[in-house]
C-alpha positions as CSV (number, residue, x, y, z in Angstrom):
1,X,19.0,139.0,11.1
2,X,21.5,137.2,12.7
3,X,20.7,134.0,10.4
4,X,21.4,136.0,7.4
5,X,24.0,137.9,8.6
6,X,25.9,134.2,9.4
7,X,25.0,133.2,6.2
8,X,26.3,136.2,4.6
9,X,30.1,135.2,6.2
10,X,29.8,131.7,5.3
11,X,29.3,133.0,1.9
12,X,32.0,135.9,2.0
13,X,34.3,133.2,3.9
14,X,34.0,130.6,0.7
15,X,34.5,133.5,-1.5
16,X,37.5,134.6,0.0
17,X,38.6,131.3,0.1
18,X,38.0,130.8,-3.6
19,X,40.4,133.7,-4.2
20,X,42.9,132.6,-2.4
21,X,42.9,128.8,-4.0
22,X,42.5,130.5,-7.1
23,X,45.7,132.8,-6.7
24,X,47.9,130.4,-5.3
25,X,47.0,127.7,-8.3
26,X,47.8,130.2,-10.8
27,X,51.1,131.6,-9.4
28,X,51.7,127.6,-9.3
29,X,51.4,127.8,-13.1
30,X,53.1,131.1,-13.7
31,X,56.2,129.5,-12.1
32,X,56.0,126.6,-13.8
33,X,55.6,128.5,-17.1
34,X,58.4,130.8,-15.9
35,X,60.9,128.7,-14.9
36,X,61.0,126.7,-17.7
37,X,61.6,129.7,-20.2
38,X,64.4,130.8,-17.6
39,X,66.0,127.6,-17.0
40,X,65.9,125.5,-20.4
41,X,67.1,121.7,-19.6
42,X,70.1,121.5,-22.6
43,X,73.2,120.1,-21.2
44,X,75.7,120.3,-23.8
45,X,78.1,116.9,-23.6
46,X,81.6,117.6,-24.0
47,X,84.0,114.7,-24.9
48,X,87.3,114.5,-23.1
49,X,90.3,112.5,-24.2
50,X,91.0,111.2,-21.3
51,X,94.2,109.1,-22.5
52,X,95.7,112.6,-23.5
53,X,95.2,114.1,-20.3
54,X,96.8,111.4,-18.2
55,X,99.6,111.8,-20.6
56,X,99.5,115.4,-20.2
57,X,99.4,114.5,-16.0
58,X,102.5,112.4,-16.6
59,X,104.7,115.0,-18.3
60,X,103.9,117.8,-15.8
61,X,105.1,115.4,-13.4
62,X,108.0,114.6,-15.2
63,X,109.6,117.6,-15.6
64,X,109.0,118.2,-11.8
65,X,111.8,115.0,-11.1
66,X,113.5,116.1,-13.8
67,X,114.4,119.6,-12.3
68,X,115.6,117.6,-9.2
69,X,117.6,115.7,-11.3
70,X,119.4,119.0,-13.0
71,X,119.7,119.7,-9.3
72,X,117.5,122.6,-10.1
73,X,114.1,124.6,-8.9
74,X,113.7,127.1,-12.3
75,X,110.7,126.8,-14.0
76,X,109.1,124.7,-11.4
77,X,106.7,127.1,-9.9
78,X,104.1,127.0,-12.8
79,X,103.9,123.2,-12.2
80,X,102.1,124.0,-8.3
81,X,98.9,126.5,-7.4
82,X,100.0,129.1,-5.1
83,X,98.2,127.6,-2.5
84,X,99.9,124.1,-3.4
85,X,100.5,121.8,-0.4
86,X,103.7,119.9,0.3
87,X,104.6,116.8,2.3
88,X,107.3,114.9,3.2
89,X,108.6,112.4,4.8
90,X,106.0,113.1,7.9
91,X,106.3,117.2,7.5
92,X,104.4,119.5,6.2
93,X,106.6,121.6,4.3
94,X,103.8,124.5,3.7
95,X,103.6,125.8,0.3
96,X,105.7,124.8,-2.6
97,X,107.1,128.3,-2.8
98,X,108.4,127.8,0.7
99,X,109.3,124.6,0.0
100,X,111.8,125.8,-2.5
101,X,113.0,128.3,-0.1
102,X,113.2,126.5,3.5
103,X,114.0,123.0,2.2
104,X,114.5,121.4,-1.3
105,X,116.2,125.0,-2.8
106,X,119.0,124.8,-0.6
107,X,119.4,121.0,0.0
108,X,120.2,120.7,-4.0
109,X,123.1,122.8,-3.6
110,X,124.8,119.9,-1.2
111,X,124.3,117.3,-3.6
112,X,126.9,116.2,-6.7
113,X,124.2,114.5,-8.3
114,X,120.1,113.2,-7.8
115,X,119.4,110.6,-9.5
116,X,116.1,108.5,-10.0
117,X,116.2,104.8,-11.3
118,X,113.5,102.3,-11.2
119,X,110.8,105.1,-12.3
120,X,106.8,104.1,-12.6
121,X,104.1,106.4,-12.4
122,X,100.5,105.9,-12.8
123,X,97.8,108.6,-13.2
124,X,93.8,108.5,-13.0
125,X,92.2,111.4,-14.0
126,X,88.8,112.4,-12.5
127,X,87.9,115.9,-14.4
128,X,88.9,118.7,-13.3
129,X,91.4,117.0,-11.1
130,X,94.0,114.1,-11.4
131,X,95.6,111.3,-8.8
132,X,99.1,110.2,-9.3
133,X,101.5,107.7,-7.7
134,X,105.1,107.7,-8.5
135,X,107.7,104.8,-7.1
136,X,110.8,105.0,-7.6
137,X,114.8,104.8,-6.3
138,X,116.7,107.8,-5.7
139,X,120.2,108.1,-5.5
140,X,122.0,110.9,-3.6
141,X,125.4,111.3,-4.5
142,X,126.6,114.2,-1.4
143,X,129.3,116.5,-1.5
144,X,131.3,116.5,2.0
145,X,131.0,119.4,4.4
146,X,133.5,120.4,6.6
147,X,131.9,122.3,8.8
148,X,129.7,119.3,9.5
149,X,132.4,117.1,9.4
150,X,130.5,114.8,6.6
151,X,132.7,113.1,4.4
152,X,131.2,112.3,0.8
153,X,128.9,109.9,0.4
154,X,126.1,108.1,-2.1
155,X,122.9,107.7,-0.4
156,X,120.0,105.2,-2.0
157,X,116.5,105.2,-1.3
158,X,113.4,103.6,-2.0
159,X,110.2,106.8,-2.4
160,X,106.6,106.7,-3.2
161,X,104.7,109.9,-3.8
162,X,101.2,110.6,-4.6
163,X,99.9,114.0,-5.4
164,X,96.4,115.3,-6.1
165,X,96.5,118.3,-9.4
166,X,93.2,120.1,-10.8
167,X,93.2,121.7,-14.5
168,X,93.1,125.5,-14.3
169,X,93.2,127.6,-17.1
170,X,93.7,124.8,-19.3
171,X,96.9,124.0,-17.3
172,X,97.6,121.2,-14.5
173,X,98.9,122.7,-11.5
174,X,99.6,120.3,-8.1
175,X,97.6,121.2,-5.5
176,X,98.9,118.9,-2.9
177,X,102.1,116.4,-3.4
178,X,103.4,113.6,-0.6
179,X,106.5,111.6,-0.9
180,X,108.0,109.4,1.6
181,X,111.0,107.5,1.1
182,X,113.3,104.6,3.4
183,X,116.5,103.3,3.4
184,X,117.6,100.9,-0.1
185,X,120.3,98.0,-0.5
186,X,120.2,96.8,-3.8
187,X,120.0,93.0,-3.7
């Protein structure tokens, strides 16, 4: 009896056993057959011009020095994302929006002119997002302020920046810009 009762396990234990490789193989192949119907493997290729959206880099750019050289800040919100980033000159200047406010908004009201000479820029673009350097001279021409006691003056310097934008929306926006600038004596 207890020969054919051990016997009797052995054979339920391979038959359980059997079940169990059995039901895991074919789960293995539902997946598989699954999967495949859920997931299908096309990857549509989508061909970017990337010459027109370095140029498209540039003029965004552009018309961000150009509003300093109007002595201006309209219309150059929609150039930043809200949660843009500024730098300069070894500060971080927070956002651009207070940017504008704390910093560049006001300083343009001091100045006669702002002027940029000497302008390169160079853009790579690595979709979604783009990499540009700008060098350049800038020319400050002061107004004088009394209670300062600041007499009028031209001020020249020599600025790199580099700033990092990403296409949202179909539109560039600057995330993050850095400029730095010294001292300049023309030659």
């Amino acid at each position: 009896m207890k020969k054919t009762n051990r016997i009797f396990k052995q054979h339920l234990f391979l038959l359980l056993s059997l079940i169990i490789i059995l039901g895991i193989y074919s789960c293995k192949e539902e997946t598989k057959h699954t999967s495949s119907e859920v997931m299908p493997m096309e990857i549509e290729a989508v061909e970017v011009d990337v010459e027109k959206e370095k140029n498209e880099v540039i003029a965004h750019m552009k018309k961000y020095k150009n509003a300093f050289q109007n002595l201006s800040t309209e219309g150059t919100m929609e150039l930043f994302s809200e949660d843009s980033q500024v730098f300069e000159s070894g500060r971080a200047e927070g956002t651009y929006a207070n940017y504008i406010e704390n910093h560049i908004g006001p300083e343009l009201s001091h100045f006669n002119s702002f002027t940029f000479s000497d302008y390169i820029i160079d853009a790579q673009i690595d979709l979604p997002y783009a990499f540009t350097t700008e060098t350049y001279i800038y020319t400050l021409d002061l107004k004088p302020n009394k209670e300062k006691n600041r007499k009028a003056q031209i001020i020249s310097k020599k600025g790199v920046a580099t700033s990092v934008l990403k296409k949202v929306d179909g539109s560039w926006k600057i995330l993050k810009t850095h400029s730095s600038s010294r001292n300049y004596t023309p030659n």
